[in-house]
N, C-alpha and C positions, 0 to 999 in steps of 0.2 A: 723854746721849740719852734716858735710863729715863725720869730725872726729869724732863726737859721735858714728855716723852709724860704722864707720870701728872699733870701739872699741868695740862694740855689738858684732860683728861679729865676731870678733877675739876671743872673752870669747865663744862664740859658740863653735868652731875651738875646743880651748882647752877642751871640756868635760864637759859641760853645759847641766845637761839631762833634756826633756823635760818630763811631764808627758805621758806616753802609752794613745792609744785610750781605750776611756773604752769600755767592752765587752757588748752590748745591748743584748746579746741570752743567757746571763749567766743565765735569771732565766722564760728562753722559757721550759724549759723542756730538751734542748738539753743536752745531756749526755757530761759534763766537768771535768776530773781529775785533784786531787788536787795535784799539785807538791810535794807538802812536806809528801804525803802519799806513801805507798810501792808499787811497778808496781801492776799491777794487770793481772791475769791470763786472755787471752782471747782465745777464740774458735775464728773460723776464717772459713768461709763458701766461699770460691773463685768464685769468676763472672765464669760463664758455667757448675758452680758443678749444678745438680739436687739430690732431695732429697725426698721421696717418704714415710712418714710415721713418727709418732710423735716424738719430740728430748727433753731430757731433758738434761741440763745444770750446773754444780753447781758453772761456774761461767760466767766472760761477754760473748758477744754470738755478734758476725762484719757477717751479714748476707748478702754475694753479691750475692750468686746464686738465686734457686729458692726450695722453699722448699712447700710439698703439705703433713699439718699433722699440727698439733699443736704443740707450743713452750712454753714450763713449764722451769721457771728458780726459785735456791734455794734463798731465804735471800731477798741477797740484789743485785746481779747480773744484772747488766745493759744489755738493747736487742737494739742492732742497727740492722733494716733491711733496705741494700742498694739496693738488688733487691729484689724477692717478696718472698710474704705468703701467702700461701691461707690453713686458719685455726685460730684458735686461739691461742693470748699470754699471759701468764700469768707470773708475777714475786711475788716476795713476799716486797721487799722494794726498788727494782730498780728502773731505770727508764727506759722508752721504748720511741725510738725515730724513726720514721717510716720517711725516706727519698727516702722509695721507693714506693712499693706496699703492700698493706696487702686486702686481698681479701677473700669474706664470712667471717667473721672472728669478734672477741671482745678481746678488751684489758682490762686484770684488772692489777692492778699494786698498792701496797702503797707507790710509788712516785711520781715523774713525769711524762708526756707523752706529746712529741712533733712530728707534725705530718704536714709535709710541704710536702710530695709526693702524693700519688692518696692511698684512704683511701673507700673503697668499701665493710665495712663489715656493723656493725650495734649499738653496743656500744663502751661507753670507761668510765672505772670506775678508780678512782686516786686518791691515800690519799693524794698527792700532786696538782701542779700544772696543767694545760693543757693547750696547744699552740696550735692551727691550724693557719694554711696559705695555705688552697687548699679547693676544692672542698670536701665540706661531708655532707653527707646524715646520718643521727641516732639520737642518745642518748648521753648527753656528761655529765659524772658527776664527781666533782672534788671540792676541795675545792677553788680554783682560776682558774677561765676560762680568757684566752686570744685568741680573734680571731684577727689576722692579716691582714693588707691592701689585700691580695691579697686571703682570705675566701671567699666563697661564702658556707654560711652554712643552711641547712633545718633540721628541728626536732626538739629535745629540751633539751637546757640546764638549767641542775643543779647544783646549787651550793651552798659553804657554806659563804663564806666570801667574795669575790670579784670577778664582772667580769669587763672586758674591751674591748671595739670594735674601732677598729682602722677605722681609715680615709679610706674609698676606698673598705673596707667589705660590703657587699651583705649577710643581713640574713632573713632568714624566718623563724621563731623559737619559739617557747614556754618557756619564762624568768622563772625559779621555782626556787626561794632560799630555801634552808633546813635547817632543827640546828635538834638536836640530844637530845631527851629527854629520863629520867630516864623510867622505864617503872617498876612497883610495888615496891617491898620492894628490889631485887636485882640489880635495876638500869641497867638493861641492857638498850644499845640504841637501840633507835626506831627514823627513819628516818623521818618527817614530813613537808609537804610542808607547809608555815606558808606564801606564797606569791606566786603571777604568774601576770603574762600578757598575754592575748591573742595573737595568733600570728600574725606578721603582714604582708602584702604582700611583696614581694623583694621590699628592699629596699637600699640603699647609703648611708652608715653615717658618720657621722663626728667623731672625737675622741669621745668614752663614756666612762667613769667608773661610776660604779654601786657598790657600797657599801651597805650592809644590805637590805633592802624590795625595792622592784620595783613599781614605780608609774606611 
């Protein structure tokens, strides 16, 4: 038994790699660069800067100060805000990840949105995913909702394809899945609620996922 043991341990020694932890927040919304893609240009907002009036962006946007005005970014340009907002953000294919403050304020975005700080405005619209983990009060729409053990959410979520409520979540909320119909001969889409639940009092739950109609 000795010797097998010290033989294990020896092939260790030598350069025996173990598998990495896998990343659980890879598909929270949080904002992750691809190694194998080209740096990416970032703006850079330093802790004590204030900033007094709207900013537009055309690429990622590392927000520490405090900025009072709305945040417009081009494409695809990624918004980190580490301290606050108060106003709205808008990107066009980014993602927006709120670990600070965002106050009076709505996010639209056609990516992701993760939002684990203090979140005090009123919606959040996402051709992607969305994550909470904090207190929020609104409108959440997205085509995959994830609330996190430590949400406590009020309002009402929408969605397209999947939501999830972790263990240790607190919501009181209104369930509405959507799908996307042709609308005459040009087929434009039209948003339709085709499902809901009533809302329920604060409550404690256990792991949920919810795929397609809610019952």
């Amino acid at each position: 038994m000795l010797k097998k043991w010290g033989k294990e341990k020896d092939d260790t020694a030598e350069g025996v790699k173990k598998d990495p932890p896998q990343d659980f927040t890879k598909d929270t919304g949080t904002i992750h660069e691809d190694e194998h893609k080209p740096e990416r240009k970032v703006n850079t907002i330093l802790r004590g800067s204030k900033v007094t009036g709207d900013i537009s962006v055309s690429c990622d946007l590392v927000l520490s100060g405090d900025v009072e005005g709305n945040i417009t970014a081009r494409e695809d340009s990624n918004i980190v805000i580490k301290g606050s907002c108060k106003g709205n953000i808008e990107t066009g294919r980014g993602n927006v990840d709120i670990r600070g403050e965002l106050q009076s304020g709505n996010i639209t975005t056609g990516g992701n949105v993760s939002i684990s700080g203090k979140f005090t405005g009123g919606e959040v619209k996402a051709g992607g995913k969305i994550y909470v983990n904090c207190e929020f009060t609104g409108r959440l729409e997205g085509n995959e909702i994830e609330v996190g053990p430590h949400a406590h959410l009020r309002g009402e979520l929408f969605y397209r394809e999947f939501i999830t409520i972790s263990r240790g979540a607190k919501v009181e909320v209104h369930l509405c899945r959507m799908q996307e119909t042709g609308k005459g001969d040009n087929k434009t889409p039209e948003k339709k609620v085709i499902d809901m639940k009533q809302p329920v009092k604060e409550l404690s739950v256990r792991d949920i996922s919810l795929a397609g109609s809610v019952k």
